[in-house]
C-alpha positions as CSV (number, residue, x, y, z in Angstrom):
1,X,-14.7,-39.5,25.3
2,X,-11.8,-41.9,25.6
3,X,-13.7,-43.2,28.5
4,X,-16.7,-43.6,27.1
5,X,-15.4,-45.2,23.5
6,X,-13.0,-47.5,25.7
7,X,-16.4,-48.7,28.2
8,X,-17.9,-49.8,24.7
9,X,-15.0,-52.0,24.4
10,X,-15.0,-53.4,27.9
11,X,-18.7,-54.0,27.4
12,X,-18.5,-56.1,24.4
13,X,-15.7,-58.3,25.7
14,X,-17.6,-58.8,29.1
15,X,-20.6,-60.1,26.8
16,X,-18.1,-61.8,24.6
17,X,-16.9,-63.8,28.3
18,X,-20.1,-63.9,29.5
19,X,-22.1,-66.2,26.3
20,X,-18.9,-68.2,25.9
21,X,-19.6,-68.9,29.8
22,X,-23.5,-69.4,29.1
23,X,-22.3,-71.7,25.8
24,X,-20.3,-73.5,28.4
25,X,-23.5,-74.4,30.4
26,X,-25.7,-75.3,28.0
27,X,-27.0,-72.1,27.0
28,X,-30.0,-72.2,23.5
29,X,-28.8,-70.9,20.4
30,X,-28.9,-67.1,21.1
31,X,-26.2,-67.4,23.0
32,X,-23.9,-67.5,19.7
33,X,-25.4,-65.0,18.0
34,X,-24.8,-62.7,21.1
35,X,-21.0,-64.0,21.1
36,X,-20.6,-63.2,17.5
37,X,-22.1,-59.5,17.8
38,X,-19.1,-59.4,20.8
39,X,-16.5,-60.8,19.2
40,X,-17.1,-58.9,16.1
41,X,-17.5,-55.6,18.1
42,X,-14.3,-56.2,20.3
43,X,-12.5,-56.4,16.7
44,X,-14.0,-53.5,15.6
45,X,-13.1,-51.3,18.3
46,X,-9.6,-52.5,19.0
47,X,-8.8,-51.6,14.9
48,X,-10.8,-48.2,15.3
49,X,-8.9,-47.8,18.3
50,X,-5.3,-48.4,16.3
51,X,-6.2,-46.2,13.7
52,X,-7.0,-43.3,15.8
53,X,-4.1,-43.9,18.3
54,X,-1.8,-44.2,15.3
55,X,-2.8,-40.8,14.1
56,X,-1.0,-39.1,17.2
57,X,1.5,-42.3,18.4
58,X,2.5,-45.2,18.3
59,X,0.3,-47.8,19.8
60,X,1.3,-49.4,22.8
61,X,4.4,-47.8,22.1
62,X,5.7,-50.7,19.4
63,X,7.6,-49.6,16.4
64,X,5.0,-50.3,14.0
65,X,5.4,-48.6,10.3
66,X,2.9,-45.7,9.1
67,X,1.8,-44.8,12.8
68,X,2.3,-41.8,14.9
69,X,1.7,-39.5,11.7
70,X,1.4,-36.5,12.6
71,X,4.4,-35.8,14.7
72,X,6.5,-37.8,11.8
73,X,4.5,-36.0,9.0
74,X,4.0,-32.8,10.7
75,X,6.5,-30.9,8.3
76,X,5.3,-32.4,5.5
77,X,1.3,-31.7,6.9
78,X,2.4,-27.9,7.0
79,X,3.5,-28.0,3.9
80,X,0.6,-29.8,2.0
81,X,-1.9,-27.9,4.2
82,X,-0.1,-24.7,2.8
83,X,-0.6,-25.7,-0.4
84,X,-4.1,-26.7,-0.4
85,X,-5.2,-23.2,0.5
86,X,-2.8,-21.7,-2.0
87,X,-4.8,-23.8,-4.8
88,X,-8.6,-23.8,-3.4
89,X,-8.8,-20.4,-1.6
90,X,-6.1,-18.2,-2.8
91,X,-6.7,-18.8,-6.6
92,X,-7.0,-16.0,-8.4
93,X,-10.9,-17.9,-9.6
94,X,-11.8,-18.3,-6.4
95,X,-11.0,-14.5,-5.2
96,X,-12.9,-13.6,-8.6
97,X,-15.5,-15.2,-7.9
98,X,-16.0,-14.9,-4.3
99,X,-15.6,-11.1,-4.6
100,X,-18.1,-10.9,-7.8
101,X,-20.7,-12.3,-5.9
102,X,-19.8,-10.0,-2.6
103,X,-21.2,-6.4,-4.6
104,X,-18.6,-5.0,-2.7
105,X,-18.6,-1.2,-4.1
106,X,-22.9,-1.4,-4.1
107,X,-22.4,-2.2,-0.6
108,X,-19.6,0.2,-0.2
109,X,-21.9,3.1,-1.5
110,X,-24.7,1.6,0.9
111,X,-22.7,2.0,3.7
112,X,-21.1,5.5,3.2
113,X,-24.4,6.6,2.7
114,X,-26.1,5.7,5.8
115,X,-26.2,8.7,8.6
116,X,-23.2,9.3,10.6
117,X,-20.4,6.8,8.3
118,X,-19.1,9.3,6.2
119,X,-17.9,11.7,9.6
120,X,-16.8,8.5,10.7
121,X,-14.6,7.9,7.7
122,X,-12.8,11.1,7.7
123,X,-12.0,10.9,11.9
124,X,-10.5,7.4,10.8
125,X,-8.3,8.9,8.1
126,X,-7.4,11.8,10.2
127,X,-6.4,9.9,12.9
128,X,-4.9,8.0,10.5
129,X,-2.9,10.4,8.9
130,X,-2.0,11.6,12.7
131,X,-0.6,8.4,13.6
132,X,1.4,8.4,10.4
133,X,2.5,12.2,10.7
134,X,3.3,11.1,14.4
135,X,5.6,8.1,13.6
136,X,8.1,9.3,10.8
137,X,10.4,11.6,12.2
138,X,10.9,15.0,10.6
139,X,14.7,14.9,9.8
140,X,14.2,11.6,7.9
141,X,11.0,13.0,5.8
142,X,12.6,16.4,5.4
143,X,16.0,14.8,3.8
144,X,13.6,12.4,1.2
145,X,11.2,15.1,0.8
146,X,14.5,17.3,-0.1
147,X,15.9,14.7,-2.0
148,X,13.3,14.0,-4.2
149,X,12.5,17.6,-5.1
150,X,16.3,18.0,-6.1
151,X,16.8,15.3,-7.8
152,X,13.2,16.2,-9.8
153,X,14.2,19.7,-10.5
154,X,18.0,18.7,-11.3
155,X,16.1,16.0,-13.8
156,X,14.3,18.6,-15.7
157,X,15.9,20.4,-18.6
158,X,14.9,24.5,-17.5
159,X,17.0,26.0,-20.3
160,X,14.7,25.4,-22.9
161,X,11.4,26.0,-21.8
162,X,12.4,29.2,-20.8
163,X,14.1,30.3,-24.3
164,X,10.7,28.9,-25.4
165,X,8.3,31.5,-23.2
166,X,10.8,33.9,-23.7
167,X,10.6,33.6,-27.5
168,X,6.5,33.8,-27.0
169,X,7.0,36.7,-24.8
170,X,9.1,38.6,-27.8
171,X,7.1,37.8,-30.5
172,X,3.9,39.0,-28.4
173,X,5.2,42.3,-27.0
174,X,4.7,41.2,-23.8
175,X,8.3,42.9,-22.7
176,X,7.5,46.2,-23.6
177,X,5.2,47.3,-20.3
178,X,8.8,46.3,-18.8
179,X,10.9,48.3,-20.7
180,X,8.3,51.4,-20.6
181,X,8.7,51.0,-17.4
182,X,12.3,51.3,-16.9
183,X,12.9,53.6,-19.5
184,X,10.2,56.0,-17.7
185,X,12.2,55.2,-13.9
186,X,15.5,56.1,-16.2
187,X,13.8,59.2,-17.0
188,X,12.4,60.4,-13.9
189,X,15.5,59.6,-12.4
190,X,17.9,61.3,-14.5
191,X,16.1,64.4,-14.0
192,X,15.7,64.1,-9.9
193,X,19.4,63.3,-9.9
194,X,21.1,65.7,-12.4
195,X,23.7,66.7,-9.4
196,X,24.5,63.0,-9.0
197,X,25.8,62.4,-13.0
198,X,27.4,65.7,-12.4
199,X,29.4,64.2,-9.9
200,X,29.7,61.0,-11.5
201,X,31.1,62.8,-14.4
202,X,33.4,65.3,-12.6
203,X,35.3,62.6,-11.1
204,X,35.9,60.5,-13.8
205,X,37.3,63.2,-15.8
206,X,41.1,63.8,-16.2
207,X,42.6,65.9,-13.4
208,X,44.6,68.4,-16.2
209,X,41.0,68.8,-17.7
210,X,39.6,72.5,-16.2
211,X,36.8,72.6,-13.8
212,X,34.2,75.0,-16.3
213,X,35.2,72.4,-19.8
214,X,34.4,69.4,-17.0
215,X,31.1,71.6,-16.0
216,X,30.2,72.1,-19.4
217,X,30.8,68.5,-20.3
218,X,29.0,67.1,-17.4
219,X,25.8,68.9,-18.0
220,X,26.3,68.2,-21.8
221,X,26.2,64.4,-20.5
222,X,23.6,64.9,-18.5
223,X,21.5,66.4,-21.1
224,X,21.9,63.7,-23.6
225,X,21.1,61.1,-21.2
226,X,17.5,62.4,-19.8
227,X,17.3,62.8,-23.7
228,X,18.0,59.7,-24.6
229,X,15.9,58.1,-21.9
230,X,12.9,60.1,-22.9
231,X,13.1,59.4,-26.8
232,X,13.3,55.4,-25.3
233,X,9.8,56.1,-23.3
234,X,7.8,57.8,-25.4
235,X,8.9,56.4,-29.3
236,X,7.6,52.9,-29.2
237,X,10.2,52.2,-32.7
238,X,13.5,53.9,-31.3
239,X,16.5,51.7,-32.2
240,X,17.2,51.2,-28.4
241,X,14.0,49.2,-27.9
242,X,14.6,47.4,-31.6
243,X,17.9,46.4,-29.7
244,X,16.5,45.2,-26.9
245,X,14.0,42.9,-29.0
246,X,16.9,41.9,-31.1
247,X,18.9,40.9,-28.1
248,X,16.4,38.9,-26.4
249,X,15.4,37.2,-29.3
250,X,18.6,35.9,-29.8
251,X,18.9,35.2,-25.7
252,X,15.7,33.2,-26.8
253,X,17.3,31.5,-29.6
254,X,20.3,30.4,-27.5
255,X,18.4,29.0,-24.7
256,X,17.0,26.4,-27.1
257,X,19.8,25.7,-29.5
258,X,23.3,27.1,-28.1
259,X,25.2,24.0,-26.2
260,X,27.2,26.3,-24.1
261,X,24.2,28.5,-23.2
262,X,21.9,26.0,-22.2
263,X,25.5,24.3,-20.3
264,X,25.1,27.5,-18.6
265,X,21.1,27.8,-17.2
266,X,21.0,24.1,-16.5
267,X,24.8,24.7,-14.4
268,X,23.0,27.8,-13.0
269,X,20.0,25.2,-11.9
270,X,21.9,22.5,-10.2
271,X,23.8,25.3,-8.1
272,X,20.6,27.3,-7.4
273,X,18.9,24.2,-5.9
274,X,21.7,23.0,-3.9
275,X,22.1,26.0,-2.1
276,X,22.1,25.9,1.3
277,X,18.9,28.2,1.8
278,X,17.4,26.9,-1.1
279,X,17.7,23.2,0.6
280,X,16.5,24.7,3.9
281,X,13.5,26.4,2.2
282,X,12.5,22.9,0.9
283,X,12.8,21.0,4.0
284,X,10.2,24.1,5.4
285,X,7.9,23.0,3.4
286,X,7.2,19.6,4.8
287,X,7.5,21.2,8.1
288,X,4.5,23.7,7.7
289,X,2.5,20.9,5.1
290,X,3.3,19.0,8.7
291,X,1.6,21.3,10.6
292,X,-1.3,22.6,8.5
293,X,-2.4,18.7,8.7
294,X,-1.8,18.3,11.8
295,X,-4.2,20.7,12.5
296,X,-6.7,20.8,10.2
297,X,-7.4,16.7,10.7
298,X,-7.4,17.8,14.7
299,X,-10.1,20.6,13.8
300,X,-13.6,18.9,13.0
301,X,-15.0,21.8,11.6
302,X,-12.3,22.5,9.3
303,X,-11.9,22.5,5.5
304,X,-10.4,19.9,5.3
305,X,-12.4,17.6,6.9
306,X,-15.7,19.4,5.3
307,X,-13.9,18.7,2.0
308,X,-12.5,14.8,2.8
309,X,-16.6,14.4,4.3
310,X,-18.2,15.8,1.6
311,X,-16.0,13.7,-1.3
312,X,-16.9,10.2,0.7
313,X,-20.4,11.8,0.4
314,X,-20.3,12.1,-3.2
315,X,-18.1,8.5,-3.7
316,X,-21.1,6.9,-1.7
317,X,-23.7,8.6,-4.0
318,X,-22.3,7.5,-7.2
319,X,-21.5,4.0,-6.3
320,X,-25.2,3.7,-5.5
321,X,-26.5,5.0,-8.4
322,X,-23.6,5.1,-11.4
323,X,-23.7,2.1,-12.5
324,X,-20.8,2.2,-14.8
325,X,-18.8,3.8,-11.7
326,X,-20.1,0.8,-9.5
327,X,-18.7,-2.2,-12.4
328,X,-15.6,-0.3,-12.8
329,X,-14.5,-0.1,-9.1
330,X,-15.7,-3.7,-8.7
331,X,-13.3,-4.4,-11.7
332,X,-10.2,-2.6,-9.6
333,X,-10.8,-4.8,-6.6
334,X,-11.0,-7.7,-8.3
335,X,-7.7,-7.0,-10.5
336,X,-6.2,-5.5,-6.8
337,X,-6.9,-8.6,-4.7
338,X,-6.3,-10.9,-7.7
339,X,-2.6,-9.7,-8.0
340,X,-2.3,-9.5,-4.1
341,X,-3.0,-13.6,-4.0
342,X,-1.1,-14.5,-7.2
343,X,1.6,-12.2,-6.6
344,X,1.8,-13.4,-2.5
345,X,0.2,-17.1,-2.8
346,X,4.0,-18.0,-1.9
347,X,4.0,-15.6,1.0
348,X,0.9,-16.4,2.7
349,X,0.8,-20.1,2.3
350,X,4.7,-19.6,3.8
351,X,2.9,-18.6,6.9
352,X,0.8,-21.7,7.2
353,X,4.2,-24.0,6.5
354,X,6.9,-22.1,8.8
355,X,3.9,-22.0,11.9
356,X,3.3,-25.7,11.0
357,X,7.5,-26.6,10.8
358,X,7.9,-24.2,14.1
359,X,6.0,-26.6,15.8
360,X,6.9,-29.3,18.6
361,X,5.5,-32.7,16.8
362,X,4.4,-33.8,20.4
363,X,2.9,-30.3,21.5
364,X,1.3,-30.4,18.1
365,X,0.1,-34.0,17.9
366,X,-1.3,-32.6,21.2
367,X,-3.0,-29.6,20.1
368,X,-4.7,-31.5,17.0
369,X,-6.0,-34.3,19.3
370,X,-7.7,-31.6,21.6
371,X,-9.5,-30.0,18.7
372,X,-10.3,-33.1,17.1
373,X,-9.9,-36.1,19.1
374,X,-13.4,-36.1,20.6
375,X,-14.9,-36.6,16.9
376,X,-12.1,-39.5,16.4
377,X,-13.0,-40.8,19.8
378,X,-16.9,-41.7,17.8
379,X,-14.8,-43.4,15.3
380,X,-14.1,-45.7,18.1
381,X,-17.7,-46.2,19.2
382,X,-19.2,-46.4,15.9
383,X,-16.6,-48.8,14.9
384,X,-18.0,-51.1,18.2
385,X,-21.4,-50.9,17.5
386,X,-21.0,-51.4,13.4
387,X,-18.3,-54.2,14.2
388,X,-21.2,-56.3,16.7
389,X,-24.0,-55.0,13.8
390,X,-21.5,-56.6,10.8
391,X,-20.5,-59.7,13.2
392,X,-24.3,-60.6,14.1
393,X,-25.1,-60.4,10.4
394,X,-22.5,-62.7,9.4
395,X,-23.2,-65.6,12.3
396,X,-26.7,-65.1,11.3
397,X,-26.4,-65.3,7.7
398,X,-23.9,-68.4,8.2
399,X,-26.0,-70.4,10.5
400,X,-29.3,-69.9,7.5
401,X,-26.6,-71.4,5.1
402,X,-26.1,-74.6,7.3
């Protein structure tokens, strides 16, 4: 193209020579008319010809101010090309707009619902969730995962809530089937083990004490307890079990208001979860949630996949039909990418500067006149032929005058 826009050049100044030659000789008067469209067009291409050249150097090399721009400018090019798609394509109007008009859910719901997408979905997100699963490594997730459940238990105030259900429990009854049930064990093994308290008794009894009083007491003992036990188990109002409400009521009562008590649970907690087991049982956790994804995103006829299928299934049915559902999760993209390009304008448009700055100016005065040069080189021509139009018009217009 340099070629070509150069041999319009060359043409008009061998026509501009050869009418000045025919002039010369006596030529009529169309000779000056042809020298004026010459002259005219030989201007006209050797100032299109500066202005392009000066774009990417300096012409002929000379010194001459406001030329070679874009390696001079190129820093200040990145930056104001930066900002120029920061303002006109990264406004939060524009994304507004652009995505308002896009019906992004309707064609969302479209898509899921066509044959075959939604099974493509879920491999995508199971492979997904593979590749994720695959890259974090277990020690590091296991020591958050642990982390974060200790420091959410540790957070939460246990002492309370339990005076609280333990309070409900009271008030309700809901203790008794537990203390029929140990007052009927108590029972039943009192009187299995009568030679056991015997014993019990025997050897706790003072060694100057005779064997028939100990005997006597022992079986006295043992008598009063199986007693005792039974009156528990079968009189729903005996003052044991009044006791045992009282006390637990109270127990109830200083869970939610005694300092030292609730000191106590919440010291209980914190030493409870940072047991060694306890921390080890935790970090199983992710390790089996680990596997049980692992494999169920691997398995395509598994239940999770069936479930993850059949809830794009249903998401693509209501953003075809639900109207309201549709608007709403139009509105959430538009807030979503409207935040992304206000909240990274900076960030993005950063990319187009930094590339831009990274540059060499001659490798990217280079680059620029690749792309573009070719259109610029018609600057050149046009400027010829409009330059021999323009000139011919003036001679012509001059010579009517005189």
């Amino acid at each position: 193209m340099k070629v070509i826009a150069t041999g319009f050049l060359v043409f008009a100044t061998v026509v501009y020579v050869l009418t000045r030659w025919a002039e010369a000789r006596g030529a009529g008067a169309w000779a000056g008319y042809v020298e004026a469209a010459a002259e005219a067009g030989m201007v006209g291409a050797m100032a299109d010809w500066f202005a392009v050249t000066a774009l990417f150097r300096r012409p002929l090399g000379l010194p001459i101010p406001h030329t070679a721009i874009i390696p001079t400018r190129k820093d200040a090019l990145g930056h104001n090309l930066g900002e120029f798609v920061g303002e006109n394509f990264l406004s939060d109007a524009v994304v507004r707009q652009r995505l308002n008009r896009m019906e992004v859910s309707r064609r969302a719901g479209e898509w899921l619902a066509a044959p075959g997408h939604a099974e493509r979905v879920t491999d995508q997100l199971g492979a997904l969730a593979r590749a994720a699963l695959t890259v974090l490594r277990d020690e590091d997730v296991q020591s958050v995962f642990g982390h974060a459940i200790t420091r959410r238990i540790s957070a939460q105030a246990v002492a309370q809530p339990i005076g609280e259900l333990l309070d409900r429990l009271v008030r309700d009854g809901a203790h008794r089937g537990l203390v029929d049930l140990v007052a009927t064990k108590a029972h039943d093994w009192l009187d299995l083990h009568r030679e056991a308290v015997l014993r019990v008794v025997n050897e706790e009894s003072p060694g100057w004490s005779p064997r028939f009083l100990d005997k006597q007491i022992a079986n006295k003992v043992h008598r009063e307890l199986v007693r005792f036990a039974g009156a528990v188990r079968d009189d729903p109002s005996h003052p044991a079990r009044l006791a045992i409400d009282n006390f637990l009521t109270e127990v109830a009562q200083d869970l939610q208001r005694d300092p030292a008590m609730i000191a106590q649970i919440e010291s209980l907690r914190d030493r409870t979860v940072a047991h060694p087991a306890v921390q080890e049982l935790i970090a199983s956790v992710w390790s089996a949630a680990r596997a049980m994804i692992v494999e169920a995103t691997e398995d395509p006829d598994s239940e999770l996949r069936g479930r993850v299928t059949a809830a794009v299934r249903a998401l693509a049915v209501r953003l075809s039909s639900d109207d309201r559902m549709r608007n709403k999760a139009d509105r959430w993209i538009e807030e979503a990418a409207a935040y992304v390009v206000t909240t990274y304008r900076d960030e993005i448009t950063a990319l187009i500067t930094d590339t831009v700055g990274a540059w060499d100016p001659k490798e990217t005065s280079r680059k620029i006149e690749i792309n573009v040069g070719r259109d610029l080189q018609f600057i050149r021509i046009n400027g010829t032929v409009v330059g021999a139009l323009v000139g011919l018009a003036i001679h012509t217009f001059t010579r009517l005058l005189s």
